[in-house]
NUZA-574285 format. One record per residue (C-alpha): x, y, z; chain. Coordinates in nm, 3 decimals. Last residue first. Layout:
NUZA-574285
r u->X&v->Y&w->Z&chain->A
...
***
This chain:
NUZA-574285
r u->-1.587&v->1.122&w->-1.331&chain->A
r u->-1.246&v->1.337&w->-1.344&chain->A
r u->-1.012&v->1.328&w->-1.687&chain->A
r u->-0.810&v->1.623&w->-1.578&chain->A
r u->-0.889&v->1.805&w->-1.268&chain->A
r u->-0.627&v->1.707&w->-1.035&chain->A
r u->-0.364&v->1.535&w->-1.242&chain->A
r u->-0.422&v->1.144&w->-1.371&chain->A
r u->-0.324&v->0.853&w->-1.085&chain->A
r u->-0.631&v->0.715&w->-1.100&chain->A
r u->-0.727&v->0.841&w->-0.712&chain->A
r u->-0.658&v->1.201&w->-0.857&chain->A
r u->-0.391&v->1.344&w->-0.874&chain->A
r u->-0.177&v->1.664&w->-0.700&chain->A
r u->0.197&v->1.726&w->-0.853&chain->A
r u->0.494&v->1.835&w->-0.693&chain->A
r u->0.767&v->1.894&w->-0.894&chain->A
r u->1.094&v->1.768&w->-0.753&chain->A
r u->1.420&v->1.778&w->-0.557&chain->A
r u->1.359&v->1.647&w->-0.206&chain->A
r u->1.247&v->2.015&w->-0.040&chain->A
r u->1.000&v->2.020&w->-0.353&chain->A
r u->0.863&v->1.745&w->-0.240&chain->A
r u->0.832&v->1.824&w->0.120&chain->A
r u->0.677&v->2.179&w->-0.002&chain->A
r u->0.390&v->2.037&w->-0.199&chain->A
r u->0.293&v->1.788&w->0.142&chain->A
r u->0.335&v->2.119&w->0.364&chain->A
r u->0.113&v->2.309&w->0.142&chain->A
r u->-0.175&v->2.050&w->0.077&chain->A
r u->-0.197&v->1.973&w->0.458&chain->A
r u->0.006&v->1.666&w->0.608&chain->A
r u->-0.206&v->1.448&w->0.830&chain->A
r u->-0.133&v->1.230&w->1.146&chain->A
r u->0.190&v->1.346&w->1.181&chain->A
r u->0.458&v->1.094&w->1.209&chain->A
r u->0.631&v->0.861&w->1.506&chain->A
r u->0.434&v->0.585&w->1.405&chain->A
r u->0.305&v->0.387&w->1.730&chain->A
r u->0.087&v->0.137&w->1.595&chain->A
r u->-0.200&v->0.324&w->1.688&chain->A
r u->-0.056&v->0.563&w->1.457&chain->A
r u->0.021&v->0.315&w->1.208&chain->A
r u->-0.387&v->0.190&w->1.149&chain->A
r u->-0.553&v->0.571&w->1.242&chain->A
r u->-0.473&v->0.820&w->0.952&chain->A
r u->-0.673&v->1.086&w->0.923&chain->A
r u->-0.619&v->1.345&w->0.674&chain->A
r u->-0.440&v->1.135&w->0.510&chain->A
r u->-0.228&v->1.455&w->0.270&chain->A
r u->-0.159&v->1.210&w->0.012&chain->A
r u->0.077&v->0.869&w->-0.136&chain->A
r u->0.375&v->1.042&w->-0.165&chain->A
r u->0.396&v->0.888&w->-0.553&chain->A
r u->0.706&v->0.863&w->-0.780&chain->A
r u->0.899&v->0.631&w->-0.574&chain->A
r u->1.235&v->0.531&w->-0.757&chain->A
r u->1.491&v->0.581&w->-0.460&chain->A
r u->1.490&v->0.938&w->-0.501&chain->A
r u->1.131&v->1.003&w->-0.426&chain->A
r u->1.208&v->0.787&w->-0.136&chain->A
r u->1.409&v->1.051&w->0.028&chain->A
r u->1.032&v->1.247&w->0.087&chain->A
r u->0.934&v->0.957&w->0.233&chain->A
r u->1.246&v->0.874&w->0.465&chain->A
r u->1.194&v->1.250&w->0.568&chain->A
r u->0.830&v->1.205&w->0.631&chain->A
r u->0.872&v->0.863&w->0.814&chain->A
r u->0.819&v->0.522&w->0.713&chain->A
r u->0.508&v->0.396&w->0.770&chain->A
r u->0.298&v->0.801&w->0.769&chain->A
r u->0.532&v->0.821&w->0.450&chain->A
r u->0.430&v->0.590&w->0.220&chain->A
r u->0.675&v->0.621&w->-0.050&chain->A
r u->0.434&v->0.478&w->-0.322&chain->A
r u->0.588&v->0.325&w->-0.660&chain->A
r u->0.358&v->0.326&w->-0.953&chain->A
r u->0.319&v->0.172&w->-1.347&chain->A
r u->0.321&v->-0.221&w->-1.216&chain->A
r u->0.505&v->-0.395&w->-1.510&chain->A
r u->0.876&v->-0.321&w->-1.421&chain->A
r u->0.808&v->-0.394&w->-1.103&chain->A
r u->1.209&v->-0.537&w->-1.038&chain->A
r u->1.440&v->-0.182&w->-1.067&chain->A
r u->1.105&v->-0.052&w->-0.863&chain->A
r u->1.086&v->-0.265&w->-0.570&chain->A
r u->1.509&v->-0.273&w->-0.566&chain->A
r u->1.476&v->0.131&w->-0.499&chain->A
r u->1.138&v->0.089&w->-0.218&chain->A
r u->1.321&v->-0.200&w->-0.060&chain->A
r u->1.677&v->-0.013&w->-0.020&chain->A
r u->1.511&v->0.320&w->0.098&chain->A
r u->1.315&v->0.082&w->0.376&chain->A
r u->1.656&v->-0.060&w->0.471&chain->A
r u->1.835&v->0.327&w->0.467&chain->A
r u->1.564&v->0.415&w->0.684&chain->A
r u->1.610&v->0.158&w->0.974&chain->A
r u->1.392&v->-0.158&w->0.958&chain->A
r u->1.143&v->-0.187&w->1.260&chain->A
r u->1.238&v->-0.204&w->1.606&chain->A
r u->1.145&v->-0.378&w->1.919&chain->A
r u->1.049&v->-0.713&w->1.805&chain->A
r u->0.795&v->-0.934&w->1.946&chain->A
r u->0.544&v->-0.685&w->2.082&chain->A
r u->0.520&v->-0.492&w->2.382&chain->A
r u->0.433&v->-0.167&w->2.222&chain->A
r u->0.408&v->-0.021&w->1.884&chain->A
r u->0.640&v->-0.233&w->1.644&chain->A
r u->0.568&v->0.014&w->1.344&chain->A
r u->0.672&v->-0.232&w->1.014&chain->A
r u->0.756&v->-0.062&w->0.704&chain->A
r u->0.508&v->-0.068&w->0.447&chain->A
r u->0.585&v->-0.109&w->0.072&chain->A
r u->0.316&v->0.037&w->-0.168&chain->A
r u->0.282&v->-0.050&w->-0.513&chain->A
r u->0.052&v->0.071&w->-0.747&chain->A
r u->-0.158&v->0.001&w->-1.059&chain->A
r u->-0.200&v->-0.346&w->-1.017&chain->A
r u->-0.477&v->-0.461&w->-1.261&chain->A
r u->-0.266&v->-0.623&w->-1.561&chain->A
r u->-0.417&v->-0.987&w->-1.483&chain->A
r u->-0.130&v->-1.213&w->-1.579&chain->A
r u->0.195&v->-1.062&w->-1.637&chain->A
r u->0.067&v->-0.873&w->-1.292&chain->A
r u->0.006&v->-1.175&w->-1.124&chain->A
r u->0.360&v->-1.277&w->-1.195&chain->A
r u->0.505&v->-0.911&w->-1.114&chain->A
r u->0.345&v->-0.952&w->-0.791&chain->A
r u->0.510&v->-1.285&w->-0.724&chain->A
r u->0.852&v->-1.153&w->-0.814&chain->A
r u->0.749&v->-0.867&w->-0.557&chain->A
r u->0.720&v->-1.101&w->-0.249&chain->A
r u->0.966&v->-1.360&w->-0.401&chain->A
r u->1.238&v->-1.036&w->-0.366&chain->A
r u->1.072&v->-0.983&w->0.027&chain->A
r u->1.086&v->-1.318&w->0.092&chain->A
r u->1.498&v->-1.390&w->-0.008&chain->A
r u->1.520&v->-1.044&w->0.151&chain->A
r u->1.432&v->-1.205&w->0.519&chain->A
r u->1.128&v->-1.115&w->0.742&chain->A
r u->1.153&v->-1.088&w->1.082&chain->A
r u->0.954&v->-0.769&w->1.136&chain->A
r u->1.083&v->-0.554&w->0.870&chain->A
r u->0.826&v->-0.553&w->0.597&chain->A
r u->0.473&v->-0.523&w->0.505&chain->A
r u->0.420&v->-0.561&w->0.096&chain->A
r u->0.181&v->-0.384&w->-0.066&chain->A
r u->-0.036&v->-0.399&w->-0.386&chain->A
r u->-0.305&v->-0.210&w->-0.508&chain->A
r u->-0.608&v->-0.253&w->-0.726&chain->A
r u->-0.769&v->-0.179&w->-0.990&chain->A
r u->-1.152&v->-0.321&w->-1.059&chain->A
r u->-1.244&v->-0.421&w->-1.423&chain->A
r u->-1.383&v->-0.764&w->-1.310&chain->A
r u->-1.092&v->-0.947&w->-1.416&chain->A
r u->-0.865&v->-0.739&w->-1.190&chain->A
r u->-1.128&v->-0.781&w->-0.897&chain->A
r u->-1.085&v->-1.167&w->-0.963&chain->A
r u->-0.703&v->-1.115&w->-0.972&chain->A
r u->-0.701&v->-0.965&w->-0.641&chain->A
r u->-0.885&v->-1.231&w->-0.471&chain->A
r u->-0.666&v->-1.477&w->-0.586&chain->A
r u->-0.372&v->-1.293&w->-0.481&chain->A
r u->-0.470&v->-1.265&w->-0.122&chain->A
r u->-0.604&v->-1.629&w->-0.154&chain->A
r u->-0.248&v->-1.748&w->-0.209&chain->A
r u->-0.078&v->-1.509&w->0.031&chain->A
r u->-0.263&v->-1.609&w->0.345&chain->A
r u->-0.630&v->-1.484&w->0.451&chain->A
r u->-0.723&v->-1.425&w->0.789&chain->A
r u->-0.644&v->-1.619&w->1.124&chain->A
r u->-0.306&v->-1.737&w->1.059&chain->A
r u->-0.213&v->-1.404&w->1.100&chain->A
r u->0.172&v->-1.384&w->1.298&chain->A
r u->0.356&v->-1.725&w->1.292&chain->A
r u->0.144&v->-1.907&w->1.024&chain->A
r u->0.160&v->-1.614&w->0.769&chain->A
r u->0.520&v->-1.579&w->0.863&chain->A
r u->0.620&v->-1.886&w->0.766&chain->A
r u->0.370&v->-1.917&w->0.461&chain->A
r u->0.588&v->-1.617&w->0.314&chain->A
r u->0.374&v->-1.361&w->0.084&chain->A
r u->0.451&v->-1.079&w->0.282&chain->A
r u->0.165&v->-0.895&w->0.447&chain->A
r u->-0.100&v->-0.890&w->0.187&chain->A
r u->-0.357&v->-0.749&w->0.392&chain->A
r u->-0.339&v->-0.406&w->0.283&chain->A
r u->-0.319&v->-0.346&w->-0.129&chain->A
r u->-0.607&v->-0.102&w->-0.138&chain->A
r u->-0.890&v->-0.195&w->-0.385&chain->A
r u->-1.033&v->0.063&w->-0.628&chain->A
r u->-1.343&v->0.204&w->-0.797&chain->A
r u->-1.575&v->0.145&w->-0.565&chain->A
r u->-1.918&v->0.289&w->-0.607&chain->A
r u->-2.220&v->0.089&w->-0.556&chain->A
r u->-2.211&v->-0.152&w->-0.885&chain->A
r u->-1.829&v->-0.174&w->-0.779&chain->A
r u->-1.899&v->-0.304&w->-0.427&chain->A
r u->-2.194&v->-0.504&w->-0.533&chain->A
r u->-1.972&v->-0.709&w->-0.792&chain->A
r u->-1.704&v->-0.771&w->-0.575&chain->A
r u->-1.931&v->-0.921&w->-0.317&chain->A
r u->-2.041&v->-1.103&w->-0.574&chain->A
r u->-1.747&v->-1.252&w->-0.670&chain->A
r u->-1.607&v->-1.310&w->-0.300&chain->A
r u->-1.890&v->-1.523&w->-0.307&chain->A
r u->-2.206&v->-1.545&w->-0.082&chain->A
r u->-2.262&v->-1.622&w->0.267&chain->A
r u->-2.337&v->-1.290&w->0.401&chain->A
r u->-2.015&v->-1.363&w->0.639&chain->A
r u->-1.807&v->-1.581&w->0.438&chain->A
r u->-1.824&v->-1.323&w->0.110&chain->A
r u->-1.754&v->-1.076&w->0.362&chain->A
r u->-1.495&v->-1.200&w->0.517&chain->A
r u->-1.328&v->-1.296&w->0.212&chain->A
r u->-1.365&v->-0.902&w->0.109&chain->A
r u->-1.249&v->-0.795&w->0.398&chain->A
r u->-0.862&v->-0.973&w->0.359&chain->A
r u->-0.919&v->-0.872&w->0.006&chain->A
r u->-0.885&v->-0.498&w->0.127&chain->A
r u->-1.187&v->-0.271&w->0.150&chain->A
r u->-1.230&v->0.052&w->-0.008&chain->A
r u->-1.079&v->0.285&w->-0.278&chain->A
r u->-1.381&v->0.544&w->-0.366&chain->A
r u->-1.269&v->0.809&w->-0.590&chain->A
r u->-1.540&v->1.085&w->-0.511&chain->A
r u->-1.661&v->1.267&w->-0.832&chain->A
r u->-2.009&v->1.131&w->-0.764&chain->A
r u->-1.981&v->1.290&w->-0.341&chain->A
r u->-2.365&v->1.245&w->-0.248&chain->A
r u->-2.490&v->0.930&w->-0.438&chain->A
r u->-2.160&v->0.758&w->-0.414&chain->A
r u->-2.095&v->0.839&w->-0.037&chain->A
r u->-2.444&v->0.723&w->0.044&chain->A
r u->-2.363&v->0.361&w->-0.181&chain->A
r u->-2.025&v->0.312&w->-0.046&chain->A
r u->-2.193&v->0.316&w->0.321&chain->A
r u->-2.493&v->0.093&w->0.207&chain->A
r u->-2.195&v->-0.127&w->0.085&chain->A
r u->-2.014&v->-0.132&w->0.422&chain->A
r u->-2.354&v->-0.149&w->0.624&chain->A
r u->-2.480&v->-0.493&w->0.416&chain->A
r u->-2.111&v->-0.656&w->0.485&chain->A
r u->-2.110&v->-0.585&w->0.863&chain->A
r u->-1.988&v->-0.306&w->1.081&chain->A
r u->-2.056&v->-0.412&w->1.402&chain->A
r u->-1.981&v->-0.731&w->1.295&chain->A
r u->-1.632&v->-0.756&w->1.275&chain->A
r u->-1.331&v->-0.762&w->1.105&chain->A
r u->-1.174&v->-0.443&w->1.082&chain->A
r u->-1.220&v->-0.163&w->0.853&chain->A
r u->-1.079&v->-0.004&w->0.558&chain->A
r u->-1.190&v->0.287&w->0.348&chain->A
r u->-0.958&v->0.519&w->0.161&chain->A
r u->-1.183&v->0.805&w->-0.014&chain->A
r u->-1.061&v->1.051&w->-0.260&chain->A
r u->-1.026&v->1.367&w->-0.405&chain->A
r u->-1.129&v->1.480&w->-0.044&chain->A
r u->-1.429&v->1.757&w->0.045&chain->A
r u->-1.290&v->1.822&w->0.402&chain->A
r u->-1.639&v->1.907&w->0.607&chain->A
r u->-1.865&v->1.665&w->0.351&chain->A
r u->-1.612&v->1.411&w->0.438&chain->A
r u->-1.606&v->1.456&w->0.798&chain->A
r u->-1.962&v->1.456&w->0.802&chain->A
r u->-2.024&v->1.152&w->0.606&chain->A
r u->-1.820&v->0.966&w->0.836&chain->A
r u->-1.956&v->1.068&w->1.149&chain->A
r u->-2.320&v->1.033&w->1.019&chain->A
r u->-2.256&v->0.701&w->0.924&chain->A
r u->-2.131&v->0.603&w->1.276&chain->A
r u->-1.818&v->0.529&w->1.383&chain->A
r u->-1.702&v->0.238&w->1.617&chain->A
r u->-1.404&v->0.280&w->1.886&chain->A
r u->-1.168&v->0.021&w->2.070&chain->A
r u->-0.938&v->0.171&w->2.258&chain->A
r u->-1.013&v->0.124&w->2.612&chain->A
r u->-1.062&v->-0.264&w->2.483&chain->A
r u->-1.451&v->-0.398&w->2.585&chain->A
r u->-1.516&v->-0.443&w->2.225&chain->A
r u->-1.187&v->-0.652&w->2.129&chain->A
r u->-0.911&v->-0.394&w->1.937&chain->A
r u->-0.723&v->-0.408&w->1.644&chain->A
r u->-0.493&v->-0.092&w->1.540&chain->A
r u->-0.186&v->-0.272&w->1.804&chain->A
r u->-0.135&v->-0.513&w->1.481&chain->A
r u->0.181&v->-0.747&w->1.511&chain->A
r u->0.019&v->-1.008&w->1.618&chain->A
r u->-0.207&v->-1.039&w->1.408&chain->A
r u->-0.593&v->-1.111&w->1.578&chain->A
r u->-0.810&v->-1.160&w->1.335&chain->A
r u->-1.118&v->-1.038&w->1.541&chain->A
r u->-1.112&v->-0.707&w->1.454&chain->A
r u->-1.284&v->-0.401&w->1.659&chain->A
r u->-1.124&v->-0.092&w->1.496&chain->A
r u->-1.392&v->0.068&w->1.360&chain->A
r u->-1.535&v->0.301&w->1.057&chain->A
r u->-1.156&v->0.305&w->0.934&chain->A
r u->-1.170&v->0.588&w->0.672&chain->A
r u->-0.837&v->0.753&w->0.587&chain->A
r u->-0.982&v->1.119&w->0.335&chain->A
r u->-0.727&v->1.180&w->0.034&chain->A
r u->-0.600&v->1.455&w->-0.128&chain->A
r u->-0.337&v->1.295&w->-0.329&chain->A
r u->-0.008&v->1.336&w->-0.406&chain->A
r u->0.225&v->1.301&w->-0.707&chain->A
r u->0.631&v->1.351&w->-0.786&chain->A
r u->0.691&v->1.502&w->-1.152&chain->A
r u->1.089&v->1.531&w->-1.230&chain->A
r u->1.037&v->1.285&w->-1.547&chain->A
r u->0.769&v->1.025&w->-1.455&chain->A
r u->0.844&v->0.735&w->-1.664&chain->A
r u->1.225&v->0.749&w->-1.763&chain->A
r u->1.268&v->0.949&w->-1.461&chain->A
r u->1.152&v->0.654&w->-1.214&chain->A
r u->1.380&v->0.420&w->-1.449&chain->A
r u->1.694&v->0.657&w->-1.387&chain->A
r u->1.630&v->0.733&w->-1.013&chain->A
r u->1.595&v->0.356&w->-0.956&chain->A
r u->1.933&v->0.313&w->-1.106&chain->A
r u->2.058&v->0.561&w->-0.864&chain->A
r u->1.903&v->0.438&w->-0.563&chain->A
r u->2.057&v->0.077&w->-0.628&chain->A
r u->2.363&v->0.227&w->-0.713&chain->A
r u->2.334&v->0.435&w->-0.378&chain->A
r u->2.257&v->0.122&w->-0.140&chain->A
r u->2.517&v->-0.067&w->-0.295&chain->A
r u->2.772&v->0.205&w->-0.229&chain->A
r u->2.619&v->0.189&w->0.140&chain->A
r u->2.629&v->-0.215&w->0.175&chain->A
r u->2.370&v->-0.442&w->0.109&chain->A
r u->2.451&v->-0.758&w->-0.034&chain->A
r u->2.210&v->-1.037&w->-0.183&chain->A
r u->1.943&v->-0.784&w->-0.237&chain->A
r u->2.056&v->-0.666&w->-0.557&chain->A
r u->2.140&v->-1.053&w->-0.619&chain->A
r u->1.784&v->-1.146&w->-0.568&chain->A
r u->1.631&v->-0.971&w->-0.894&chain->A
r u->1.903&v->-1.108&w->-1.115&chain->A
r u->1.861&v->-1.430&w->-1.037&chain->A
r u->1.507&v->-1.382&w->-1.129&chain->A
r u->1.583&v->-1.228&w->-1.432&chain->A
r u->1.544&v->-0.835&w->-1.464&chain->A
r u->1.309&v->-0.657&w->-1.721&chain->A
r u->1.374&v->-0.348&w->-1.855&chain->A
r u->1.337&v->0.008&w->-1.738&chain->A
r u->1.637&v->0.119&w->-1.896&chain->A
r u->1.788&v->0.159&w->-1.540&chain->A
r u->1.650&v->-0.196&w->-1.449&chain->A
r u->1.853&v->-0.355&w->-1.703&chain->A
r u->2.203&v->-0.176&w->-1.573&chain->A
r u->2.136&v->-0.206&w->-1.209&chain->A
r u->2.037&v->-0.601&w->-1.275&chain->A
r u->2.339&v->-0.629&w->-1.512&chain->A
r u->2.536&v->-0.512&w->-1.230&chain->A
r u->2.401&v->-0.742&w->-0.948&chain->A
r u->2.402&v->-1.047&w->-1.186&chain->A
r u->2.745&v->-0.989&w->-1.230&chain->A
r u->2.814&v->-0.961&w->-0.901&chain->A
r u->2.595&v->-1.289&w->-0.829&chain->A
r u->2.826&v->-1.451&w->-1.060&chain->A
r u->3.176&v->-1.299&w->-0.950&chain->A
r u->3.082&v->-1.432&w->-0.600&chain->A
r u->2.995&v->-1.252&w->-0.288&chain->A
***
């Protein structure tokens, strides 16, 4: 490594600390070498901006995974959640379903994302966000990446705008960050050429920004991807960010191989620790870093916390999309065991709402 990009590595640590801004040059020397001391200064820089917004406070939320079915014709190739009709395990819920299982666990908040498909079609999504609305009205709805919103807008033939609109008039509230991928055109050719690539992803996100709908932002690594795309991955959130001031969380995701697909392993914890610490030395301007633990592991999640995360995303009651992937994690954590993890990593555990305020202060 040369004295520059060592320099740039230390003034990085020493900017991002204070919760500054880092350079561009700046941002891809602290992934230009990873090495265990590295890993730590990274981690402990991280720790110093995370405290400088969050103190010792680490949230959850009690939240309710939605997918009302799993038949998807995009066809990634790294997704085992996707399934043709005729698969063994392809599956479609009802309305009923889904309104009873959130009537029977009473959430804080709502996740919804589906495949694409017409089984579930545009019209039945939003009469869906509509029921939930009328029955649950302190229910945070966050529903339906930009990879479903194109669909939809293609589908009903309409625009993604007034898709957008519907949604919110009906209830949502939020956007999840899934379908982003990693904004690299090489990979979007290689593994989902068959939805929406990083330019429209983006797009679409700052329309729901400019409509007064947050969203978030994730990045899926570990499954051939190299840092120099991960660090223009995250630069180009912070861009859109600059621009449309909507983001309110990022989420990395590390990649579950599941079975007989093109790489055999996904990144090892101490990579996924080194993404979530360099994601928050260079967000400076997106508020929230998720350790999402049913991707990474409970214990990699809970080590995240240290790493700059202040979020633990929430107790997923059910989570379908990684497990089918083959995540090795429980498929919900209960209130108790999620406040006890934190703890066990060093910090106050704190339950939000789908804003990001406490439980119980400044609900609908």
């Amino acid at each position: 490594m040369s004295d520059k990009t060592e320099y740039l590595y230390r003034s990085a640590l020493d900017k991002g600390a204070r919760c500054e801004r880092v350079s561009v040059d700046e941002a891809m020397a602290l992934a230009a070498w990873i090495t265990p001391d590295r890993l730590h200064a990274i981690g402990k820089a991280a720790l110093a901006n995370r405290r400088s917004r969050y103190g010792e406070k680490a949230t959850f939320v009690f939240n309710l995974q939605i997918n009302p079915a799993n038949i998807c014709g995009a066809r990634c190739t790294f997704c085992n959640y996707a399934a043709s009709k005729n698969d063994a395990h392809a599956y479609v819920m009802s309305e009923t379903e889904i309104l009873d299982k959130v009537e029977k666990l009473q959430p804080t908040e709502a996740h919804i994302v589906g495949g694409l498909n017409q089984v579930w079609p545009y019209e039945r999504n939003l009469e869906l966000v509509r029921q939930l609305r009328n029955r649950y009205p302190d229910l945070h709805i966050k529903a339906y990446t930009a990879v479903e919103i194109a669909y939809f807008a293609k589908c009903a033939r309409t625009s993604e705008r007034q898709v957008l609109e519907e949604l919110k008039a009906a209830g949502v509230e939020t956007l999840p960050g899934g379908g982003a991928e990693i904004f690299s055109e090489r990979l979007y050719r290689q593994h989902w050429k068959n939805k929406i690539g990083p330019a429209d992803w983006v797009r679409i996100h700052k329309l729901a920004h400019s409509l007064g709908i947050l969203t978030n932002a994730t990045m899926l690594f570990g499954f051939g991807d190299t840092w120099t795309e991960r660090i223009h991955h995250l630069l180009t959130l912070r861009e859109t960010q600059d621009a449309s001031k909507g983001f309110v969380c990022f989420i990395p995701l590390a990649f579950q191989p599941g079975e007989g697909r093109f790489i055999t392993h996904g990144p090892t914890p101490l990579e996924t620790l080194a993404v979530v610490g360099i994601a928050r030395l260079v967000l400076d301007n997106i508020p929230h870093i998720k350790s999402y633990w049913p991707m990474s592991g409970v214990e990699t999640g809970a080590a995240g916390l240290s790493w700059g995360a202040d979020d633990m995303d929430g107790t997923i009651s059910e989570e379908k999309i990684a497990h089918l992937a083959g995540a090795p994690t429980p498929k919900g954590m209960a209130r108790d065991r999620m406040t006890e993890t934190i703890r066990m990593a060093g910090f106050t555990p704190v339950e939000r709402d789908g804003r990001f305020k406490e439980a119980g202060e400044g609900h609908r």
